[in-house]
C-alpha positions in Angstrom: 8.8 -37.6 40.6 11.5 -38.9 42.8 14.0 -36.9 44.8 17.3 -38.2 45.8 16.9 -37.4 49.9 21.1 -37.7 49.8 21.5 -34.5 47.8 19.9 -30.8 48.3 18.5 -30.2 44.7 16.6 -28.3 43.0 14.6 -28.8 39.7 14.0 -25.9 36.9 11.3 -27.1 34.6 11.6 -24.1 31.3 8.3 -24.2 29.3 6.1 -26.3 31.6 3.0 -26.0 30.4 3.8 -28.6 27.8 3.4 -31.1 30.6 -0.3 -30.4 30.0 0.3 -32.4 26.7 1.6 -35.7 28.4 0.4 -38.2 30.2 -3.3 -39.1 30.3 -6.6 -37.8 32.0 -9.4 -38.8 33.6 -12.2 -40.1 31.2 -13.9 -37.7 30.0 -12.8 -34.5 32.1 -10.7 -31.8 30.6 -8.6 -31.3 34.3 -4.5 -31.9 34.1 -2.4 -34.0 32.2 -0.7 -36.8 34.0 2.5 -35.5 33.9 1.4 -32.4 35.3 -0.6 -34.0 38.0 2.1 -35.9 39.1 4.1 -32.3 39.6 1.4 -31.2 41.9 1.6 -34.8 44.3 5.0 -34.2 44.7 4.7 -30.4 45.9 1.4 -31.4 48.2 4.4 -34.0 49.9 6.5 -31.4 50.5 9.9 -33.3 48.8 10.6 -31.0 45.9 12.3 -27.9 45.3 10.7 -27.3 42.1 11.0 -23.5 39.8 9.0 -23.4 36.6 8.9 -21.1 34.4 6.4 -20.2 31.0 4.8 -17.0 29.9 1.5 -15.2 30.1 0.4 -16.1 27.1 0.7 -20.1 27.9 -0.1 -20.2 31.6 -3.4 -18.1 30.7 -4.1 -20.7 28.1 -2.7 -23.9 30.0 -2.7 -23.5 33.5 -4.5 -20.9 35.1 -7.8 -23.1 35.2 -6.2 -25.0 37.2 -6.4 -23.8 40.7 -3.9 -26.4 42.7 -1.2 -25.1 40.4 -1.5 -21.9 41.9 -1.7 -22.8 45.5 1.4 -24.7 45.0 3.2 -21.9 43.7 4.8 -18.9 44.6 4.3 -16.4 41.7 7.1 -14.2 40.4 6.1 -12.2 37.4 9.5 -11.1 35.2 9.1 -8.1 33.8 10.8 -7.2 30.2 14.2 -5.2 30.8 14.6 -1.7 30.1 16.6 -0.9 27.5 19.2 0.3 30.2 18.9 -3.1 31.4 19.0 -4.7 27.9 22.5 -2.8 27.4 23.8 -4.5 30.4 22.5 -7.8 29.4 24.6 -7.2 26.0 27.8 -6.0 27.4 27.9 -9.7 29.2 26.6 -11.8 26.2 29.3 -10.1 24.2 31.8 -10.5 26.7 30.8 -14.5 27.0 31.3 -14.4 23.0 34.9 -12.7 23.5 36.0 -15.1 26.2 35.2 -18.0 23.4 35.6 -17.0 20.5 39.0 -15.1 18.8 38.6 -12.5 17.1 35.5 -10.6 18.4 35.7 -7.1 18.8 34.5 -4.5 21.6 31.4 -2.9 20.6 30.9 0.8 22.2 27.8 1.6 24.6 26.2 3.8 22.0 26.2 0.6 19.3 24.4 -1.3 22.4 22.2 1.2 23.5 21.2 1.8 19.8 20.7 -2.0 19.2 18.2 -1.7 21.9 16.6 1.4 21.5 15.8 0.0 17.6 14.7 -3.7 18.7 12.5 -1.9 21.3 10.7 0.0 18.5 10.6 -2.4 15.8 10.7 -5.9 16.9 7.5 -6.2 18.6 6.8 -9.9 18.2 10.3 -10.9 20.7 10.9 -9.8 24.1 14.1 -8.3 25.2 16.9 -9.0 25.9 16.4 -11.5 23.5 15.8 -9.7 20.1 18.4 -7.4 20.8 20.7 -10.9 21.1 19.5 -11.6 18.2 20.6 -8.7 16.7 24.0 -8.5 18.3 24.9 -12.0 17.4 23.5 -11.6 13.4 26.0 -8.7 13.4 28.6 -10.4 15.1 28.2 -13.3 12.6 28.6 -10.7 9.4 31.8 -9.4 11.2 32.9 -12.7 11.5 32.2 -14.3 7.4 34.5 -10.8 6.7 37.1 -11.3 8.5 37.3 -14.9 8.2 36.7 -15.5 4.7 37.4 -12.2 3.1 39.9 -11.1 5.7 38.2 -7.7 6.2 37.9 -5.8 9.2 34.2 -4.2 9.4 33.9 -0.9 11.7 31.2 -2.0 14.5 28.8 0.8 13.8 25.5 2.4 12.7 25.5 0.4 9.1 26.3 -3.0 10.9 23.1 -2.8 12.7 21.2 -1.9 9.7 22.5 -4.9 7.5 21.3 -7.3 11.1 18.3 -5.6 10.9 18.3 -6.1 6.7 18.5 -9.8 7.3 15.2 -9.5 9.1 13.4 -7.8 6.5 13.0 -4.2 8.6 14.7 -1.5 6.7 15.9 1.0 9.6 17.2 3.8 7.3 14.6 4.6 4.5 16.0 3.6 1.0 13.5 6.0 -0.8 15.2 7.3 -4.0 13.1 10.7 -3.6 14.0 11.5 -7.3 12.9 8.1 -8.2 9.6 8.1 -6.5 8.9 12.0 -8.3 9.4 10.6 -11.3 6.8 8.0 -11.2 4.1 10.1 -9.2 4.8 12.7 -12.4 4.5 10.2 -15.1 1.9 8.3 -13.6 -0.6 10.8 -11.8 -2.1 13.9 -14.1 -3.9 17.0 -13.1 -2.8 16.4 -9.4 0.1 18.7 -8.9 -1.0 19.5 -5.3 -1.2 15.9 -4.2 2.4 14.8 -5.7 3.7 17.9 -3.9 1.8 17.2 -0.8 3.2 13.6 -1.0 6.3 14.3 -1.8 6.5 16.5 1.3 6.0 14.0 3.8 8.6 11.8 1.8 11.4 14.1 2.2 10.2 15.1 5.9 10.2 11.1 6.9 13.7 11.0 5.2 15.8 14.1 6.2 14.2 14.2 10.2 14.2 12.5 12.9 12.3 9.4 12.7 10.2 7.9 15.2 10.6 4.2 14.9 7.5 3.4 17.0 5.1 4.9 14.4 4.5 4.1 10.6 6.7 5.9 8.2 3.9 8.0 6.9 0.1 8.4 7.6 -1.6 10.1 4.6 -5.3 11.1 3.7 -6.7 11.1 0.4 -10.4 13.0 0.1 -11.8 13.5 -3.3 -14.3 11.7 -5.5 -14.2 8.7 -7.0 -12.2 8.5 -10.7 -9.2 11.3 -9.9 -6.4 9.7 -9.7 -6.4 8.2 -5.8 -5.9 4.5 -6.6 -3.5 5.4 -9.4 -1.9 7.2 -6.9 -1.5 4.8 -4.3 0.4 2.4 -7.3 2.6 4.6 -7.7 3.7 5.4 -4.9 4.3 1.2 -3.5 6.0 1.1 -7.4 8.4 4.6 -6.3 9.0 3.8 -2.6 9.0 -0.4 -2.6 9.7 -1.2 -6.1 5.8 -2.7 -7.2 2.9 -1.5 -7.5 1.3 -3.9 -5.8 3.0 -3.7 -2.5 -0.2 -2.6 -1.0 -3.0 -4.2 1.2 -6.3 -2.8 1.0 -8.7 -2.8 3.2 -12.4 -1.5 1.7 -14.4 0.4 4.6 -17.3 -1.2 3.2 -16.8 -4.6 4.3 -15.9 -3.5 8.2 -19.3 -2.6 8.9 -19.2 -3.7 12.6 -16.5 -4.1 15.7 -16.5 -7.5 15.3 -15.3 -7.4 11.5 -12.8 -4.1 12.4 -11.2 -6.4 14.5 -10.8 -9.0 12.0 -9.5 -6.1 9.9 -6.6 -5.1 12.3 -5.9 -9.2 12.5 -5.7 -9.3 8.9 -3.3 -6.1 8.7 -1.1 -8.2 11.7 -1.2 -11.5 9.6 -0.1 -10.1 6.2 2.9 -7.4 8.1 3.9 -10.8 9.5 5.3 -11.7 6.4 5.3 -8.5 3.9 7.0 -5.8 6.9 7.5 -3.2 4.1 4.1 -1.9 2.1 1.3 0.5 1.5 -1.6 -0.3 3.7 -4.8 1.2 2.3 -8.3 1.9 4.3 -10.4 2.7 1.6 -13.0 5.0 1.6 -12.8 4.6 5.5 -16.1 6.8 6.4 -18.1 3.5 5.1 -16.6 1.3 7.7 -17.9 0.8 11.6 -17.3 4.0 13.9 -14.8 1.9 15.6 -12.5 1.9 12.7 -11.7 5.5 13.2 -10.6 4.2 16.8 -8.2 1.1 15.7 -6.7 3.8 12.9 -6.0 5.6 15.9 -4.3 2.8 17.6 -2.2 1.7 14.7 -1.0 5.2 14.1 0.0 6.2 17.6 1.8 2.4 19.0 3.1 1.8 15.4 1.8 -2.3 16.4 -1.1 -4.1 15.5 -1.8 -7.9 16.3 -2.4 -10.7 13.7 -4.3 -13.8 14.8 -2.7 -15.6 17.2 -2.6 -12.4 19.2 1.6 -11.7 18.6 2.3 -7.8 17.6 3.6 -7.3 14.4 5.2 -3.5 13.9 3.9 -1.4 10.9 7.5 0.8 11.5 8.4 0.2 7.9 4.5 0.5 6.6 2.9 3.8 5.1 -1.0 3.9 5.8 -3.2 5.6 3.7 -6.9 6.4 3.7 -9.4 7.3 1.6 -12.3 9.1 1.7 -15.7 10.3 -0.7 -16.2 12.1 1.9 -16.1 16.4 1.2 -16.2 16.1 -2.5 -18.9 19.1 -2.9 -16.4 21.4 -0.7 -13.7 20.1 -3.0 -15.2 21.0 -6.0 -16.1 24.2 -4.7 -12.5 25.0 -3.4 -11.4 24.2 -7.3 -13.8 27.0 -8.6 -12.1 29.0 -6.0 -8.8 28.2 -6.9 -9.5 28.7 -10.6 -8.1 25.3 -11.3 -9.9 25.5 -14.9 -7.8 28.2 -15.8 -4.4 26.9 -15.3 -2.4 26.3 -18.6 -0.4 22.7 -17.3 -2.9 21.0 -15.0 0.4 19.1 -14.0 2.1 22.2 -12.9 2.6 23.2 -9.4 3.4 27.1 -8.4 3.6 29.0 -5.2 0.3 30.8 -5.8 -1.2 27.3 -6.3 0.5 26.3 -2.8 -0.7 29.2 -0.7 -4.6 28.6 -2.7 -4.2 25.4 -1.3 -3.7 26.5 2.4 -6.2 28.7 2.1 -9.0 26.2 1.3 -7.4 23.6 3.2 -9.7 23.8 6.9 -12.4 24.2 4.4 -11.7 20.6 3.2 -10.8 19.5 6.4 -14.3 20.8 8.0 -16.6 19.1 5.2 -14.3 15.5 6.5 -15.5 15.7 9.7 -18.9 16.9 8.9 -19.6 14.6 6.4 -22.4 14.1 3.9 -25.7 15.6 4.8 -27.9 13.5 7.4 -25.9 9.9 7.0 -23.6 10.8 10.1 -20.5 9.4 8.6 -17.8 12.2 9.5 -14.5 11.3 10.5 -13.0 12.0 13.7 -11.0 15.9 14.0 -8.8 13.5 16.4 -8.4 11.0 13.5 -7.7 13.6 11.1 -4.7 15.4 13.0 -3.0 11.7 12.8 -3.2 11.9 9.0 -1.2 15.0 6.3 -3.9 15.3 4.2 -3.5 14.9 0.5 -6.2 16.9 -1.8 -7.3 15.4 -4.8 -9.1 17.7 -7.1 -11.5 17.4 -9.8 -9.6 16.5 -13.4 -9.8 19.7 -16.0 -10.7 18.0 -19.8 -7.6 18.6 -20.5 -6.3 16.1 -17.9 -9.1 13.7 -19.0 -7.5 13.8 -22.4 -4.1 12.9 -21.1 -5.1 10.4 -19.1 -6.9 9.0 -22.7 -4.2 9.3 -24.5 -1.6 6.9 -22.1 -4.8 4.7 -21.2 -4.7 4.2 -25.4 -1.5 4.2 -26.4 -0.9 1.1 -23.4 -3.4 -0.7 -25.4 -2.1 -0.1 -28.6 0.9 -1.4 -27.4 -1.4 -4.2 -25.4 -2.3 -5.3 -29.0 1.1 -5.1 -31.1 2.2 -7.8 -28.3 -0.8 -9.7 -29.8 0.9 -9.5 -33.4 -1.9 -6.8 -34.5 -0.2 -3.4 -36.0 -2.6 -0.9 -34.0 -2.3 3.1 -34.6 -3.6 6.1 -33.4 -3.4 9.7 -35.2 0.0 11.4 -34.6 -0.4 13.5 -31.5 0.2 17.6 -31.7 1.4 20.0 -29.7 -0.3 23.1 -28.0 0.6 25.5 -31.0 -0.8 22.8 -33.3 -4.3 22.5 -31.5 -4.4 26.4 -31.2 -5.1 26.5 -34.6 -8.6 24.5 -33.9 -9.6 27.7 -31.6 -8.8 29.0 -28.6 -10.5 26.5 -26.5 -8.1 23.8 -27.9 -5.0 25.8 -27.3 -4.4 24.3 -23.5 -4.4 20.6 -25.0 -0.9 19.7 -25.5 0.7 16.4 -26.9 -2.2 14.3 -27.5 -4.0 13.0 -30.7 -7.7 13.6 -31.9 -9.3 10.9 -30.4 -8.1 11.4 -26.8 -9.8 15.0 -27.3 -13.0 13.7 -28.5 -13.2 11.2 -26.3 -12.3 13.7 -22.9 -14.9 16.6 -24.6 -17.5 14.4 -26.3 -18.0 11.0 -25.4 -17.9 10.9 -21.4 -17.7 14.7 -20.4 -21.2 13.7 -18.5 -20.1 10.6 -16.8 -16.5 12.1 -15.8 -18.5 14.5 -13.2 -19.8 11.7 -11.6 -17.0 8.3 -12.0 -13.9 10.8 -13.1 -11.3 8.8 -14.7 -12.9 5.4 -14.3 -15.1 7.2 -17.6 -12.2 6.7 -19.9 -11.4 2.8 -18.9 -15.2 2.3 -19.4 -15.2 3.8 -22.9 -11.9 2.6 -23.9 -13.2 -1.1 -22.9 -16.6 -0.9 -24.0 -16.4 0.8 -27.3 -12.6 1.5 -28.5 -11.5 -2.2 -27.6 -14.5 -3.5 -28.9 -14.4 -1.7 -32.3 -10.3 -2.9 -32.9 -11.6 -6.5 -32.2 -14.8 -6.7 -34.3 -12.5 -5.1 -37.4 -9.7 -7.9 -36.4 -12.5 -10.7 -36.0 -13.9 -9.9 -39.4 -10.5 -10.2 -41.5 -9.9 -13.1 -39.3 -13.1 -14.7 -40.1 -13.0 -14.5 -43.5 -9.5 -15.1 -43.9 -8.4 -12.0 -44.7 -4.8 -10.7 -44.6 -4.0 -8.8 -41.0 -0.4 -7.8 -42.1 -1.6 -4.0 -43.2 -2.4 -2.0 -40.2 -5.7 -1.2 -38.0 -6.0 2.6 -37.1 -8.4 3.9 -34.3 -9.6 7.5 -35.4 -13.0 9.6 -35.0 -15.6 9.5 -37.1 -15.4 13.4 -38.4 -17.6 14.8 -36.3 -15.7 15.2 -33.2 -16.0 19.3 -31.6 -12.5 19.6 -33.2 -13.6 18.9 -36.4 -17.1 19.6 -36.5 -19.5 22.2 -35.3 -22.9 20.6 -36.3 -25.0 18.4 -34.0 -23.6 15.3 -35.7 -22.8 12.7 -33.4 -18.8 12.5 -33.0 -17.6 8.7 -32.8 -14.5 6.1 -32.8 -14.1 4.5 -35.9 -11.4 1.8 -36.6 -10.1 0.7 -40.3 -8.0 -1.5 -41.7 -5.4 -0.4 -44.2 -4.2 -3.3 -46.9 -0.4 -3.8 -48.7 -2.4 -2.0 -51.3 -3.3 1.2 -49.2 -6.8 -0.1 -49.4 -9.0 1.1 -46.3 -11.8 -1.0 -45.2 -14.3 -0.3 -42.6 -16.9 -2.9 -41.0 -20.2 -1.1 -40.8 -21.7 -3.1 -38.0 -25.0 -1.1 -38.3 -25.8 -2.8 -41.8 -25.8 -6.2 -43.0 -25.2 -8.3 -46.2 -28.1 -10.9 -47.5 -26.1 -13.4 -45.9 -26.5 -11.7 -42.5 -22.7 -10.5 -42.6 -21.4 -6.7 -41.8 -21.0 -5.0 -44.7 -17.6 -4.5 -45.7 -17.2 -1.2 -46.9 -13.9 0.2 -49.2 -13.8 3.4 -47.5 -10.2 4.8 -49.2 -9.7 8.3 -49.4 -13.3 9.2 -47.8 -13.0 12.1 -44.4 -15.5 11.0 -42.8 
């Protein structure tokens, strides 16, 4: 480097630890570049007035190592304004931008000290004062396009800073159509009045109240066995509040079974907020993952930040986090004998008396979380729990499980009609209509025959143990299966499938039929002629071919 001796200068080198990349070294040593070697001769000579400048980050990665850099050097760490400081910094950027530029109006202290306060909370991957520039000059830009080319004058305030903020992807003001998001918990989630209330709670709270922008929009909990409604849940909540269902990222406890992988876990979460800022992030059935996950929870719940892979924070301001835990399901099932949830006509209904039930057994719940199950040490933290509203899911009442039957049937019926098939179910009937079956019928309302015997008969067992999960298991394994096998055979033999295939019990359902007989799906095929045909897979023709039976006008 050569100095002019005739002039008193002085040479700013920004990002200097890309001289590392010029310039050759010595054979085989990793040491300085020669570009940055030739920096240091010329301080060790005493001729050059020489500031640099790079960040922690790069001088911890580049330069540090390197020990004659430092004894050359004064260091002078810059701190990251305040955002009093930031303010100050804006009030002359914006001042530079009226002194060039026509046109460009004052902007109050407030606006500035707001565009500050909200870089400072949810722009954690820029420093100030330069994502608060950012943010000044996006919305001076949109005043700008109006007044230029649609020659409208926009008011500088709060909803100017929301659409700069927009343009980023962050959502500042929550967009949640409450009504919206009720409707799809209600017509997605059954027998779970307590947890759409509960949810819907925290909704309204995070709406109507004042926000912390540091922390995620909501933190929510989700005990309760496995086949309730949790998963269904979550879906329906990323389809109410962000539009899809499958604006979530899950994380399964199981695979985070040591610090090493809950740290690859908290760099995943950084990676994908990177480019997805607003979605559900899902810890599921957190108790099975590494102690330290209950620590990193705690982390991303109190700073609101979490870092992706190449170290840079990301904020999860415009994330909700949910969790999931198996944890407690005995005390839940015992606060639902308690709570007489068997005896409550609507299982989709919520009341005040269920409410205050509810906080009554709540602690009870809450106790059995941190406990957790008998001699495998897996509670969860009290500390861990406080950072969440807990959300109780509840074992599902038959009549839920015939609900639940009923949509999962009817979506394949439709499912199939898409195909070109013409699949039906029995009509369904309404409470009054069931109570004619008995009293034990009378609380079914709305669904047909099959949902019933399927809910009561076929997986009353298994729903104890996999709850809803049950019903897609029978639906796939039997009800899909019989509809296919009675399409494959017309199909086959080049048969007409015009007519229409119907999915109905076999007679012997407990609606129907008191005996021991076993109670079964049965699927026919009705012809242009009214014909019905069966396929009894249980016998066979000479030729090794289901019989084909001609079933027309037979009950059973």
């Amino acid at each position: 480097i050569v100095f002019n001796e005739k002039f008193d200068l002085i040479l700013f080198i920004d990002e200097v630890h890309k001289l590392n990349n010029y310039g050759k070294r010595a054979s085989g040593k990793k040491g300085s570049s020669g570009a940055m070697n030739a920096v240091k001769e010329s301080l060790a000579r005493g001729k050059a007035k020489l500031i640099v400048a790079t960040t922690d980050y790069e001088y911890s990665a580049n330069l540090a190592a390197d020990t004659a850099i430092e004894r050359r050097f004064s260091m002078i760490n810059i701190k990251e304004p305040t955002d009093q400081e930031t303010v100050l910094a804006l009030r002359r950027h914006l001042e530079d931008w009226q002194e060039k530029i026509p046109h460009i109006p004052d902007v109050s202290d407030d606006i500035l000290s707001e565009i500050a306060t909200l870089t400072s909370a949810l722009i954690s991957e820029q420093p100030q004062p330069s994502k608060s520039i950012d943010i000044l000059d996006t919305m001076m830009g949109n005043y700008l396009l109006n007044y230029e080319v649609y020659g409208k004058t926009l008011e500088i305030n709060h909803n100017l800073i929301a659409q700069a903020f927009s343009q980023r992807g962050i959502d500042i003001d929550l967009k949640f159509d409450s009504r919206k998001i009720e409707k799809v918990l209600t017509r997605r989630v059954k027998g779970q009045p307590m947890a759409v209330r509960t949810i819907m709670n925290a909704i309204r709270r995070g709406k109507y109240t004042i926000r912390d922008y540091r922390k995620p929009i909501m933190t929510l909990l989700f005990p309760g066995t496995t086949g309730i409604g949790k998963t269904e849940t979550v879906k329906a909540l990323a389809e109410g509040c962000y539009g899809r269902e499958d604006a979530v990222l899950t994380l399964n406890g199981g695979d985070y079974l040591t610090p090493e992988a809950v740290n690859d876990a908290t760099r995943f979460i950084g990676d994908n907020v990177q480019t997805n800022k607003s979605q559900i992030i899902l810890l599921d059935e957190i108790e099975k993952a590494d102690k330290s996950m209950a620590k990193a929870c705690m982390r991303l719940i109190d700073d609101g930040i979490v870092r992706d892979s190449n170290d840079v924070e990301r904020s999860l301001s415009t994330c909700i986090i949910i969790a999931t835990s198996n944890l407690g399901a005995e005390q839940i099932a015992k606060s639902a004998e308690v709570m007489n949830l068997d005896r409550i006509k609507n299982q989709n209904d919520i009341s005040l008396h269920l409410e205050e039930q509810w906080q009554n057994q709540s602690m009870n719940i809450v106790n059995a979380l941190t406990t957790g199950n008998k001699g495998e040490n897996n509670g969860l933290p009290a500390e861990l729990l406080q950072r969440f509203s807990v959300v109780p899911f509840f074992p599902l009442q038959k009549t839920t499980f015939a609900t639940i039957t009923n949509i999962k049937l009817n979506k394949f019926v439709e499912e199939e009609r898409r195909l070109g098939y013409d699949v039906r179910l029995p009509a369904p009937m309404t409470s009054e209509e069931w109570a004619k079956y008995g009293r034990d019928f009378s609380d079914y309302n709305n669904v047909d025959i099959v949902s019933i015997m399927i809910a009561v008969d076929m997986i009353n067992t298994d729903a104890k143990k996999i709850g809803a999960r049950a019903v897609n298991e029978y639906i796939k394994n039997v009800v899909e299966a019989k509809v296919s096998l009675a399409i494959d055979y017309r199909k086959e033999n080049n048969l007409d499938t015009s007519g229409y295939f119907t999915i109905n019990t076999n007679g012997h359902s407990t609606v129907e039929d008191s005996t021991l007989n076993r109670p079964s799906v049965v699927v026919t095929y009705t012809d242009s002629n009214k014909k019905v045909w069966f396929v009894d897979e249980y016998h066979h023709e000479p030729s090794g071919e289901y019989v084909y039976r001609d079933v027309t006008g037979l009950s059973q």
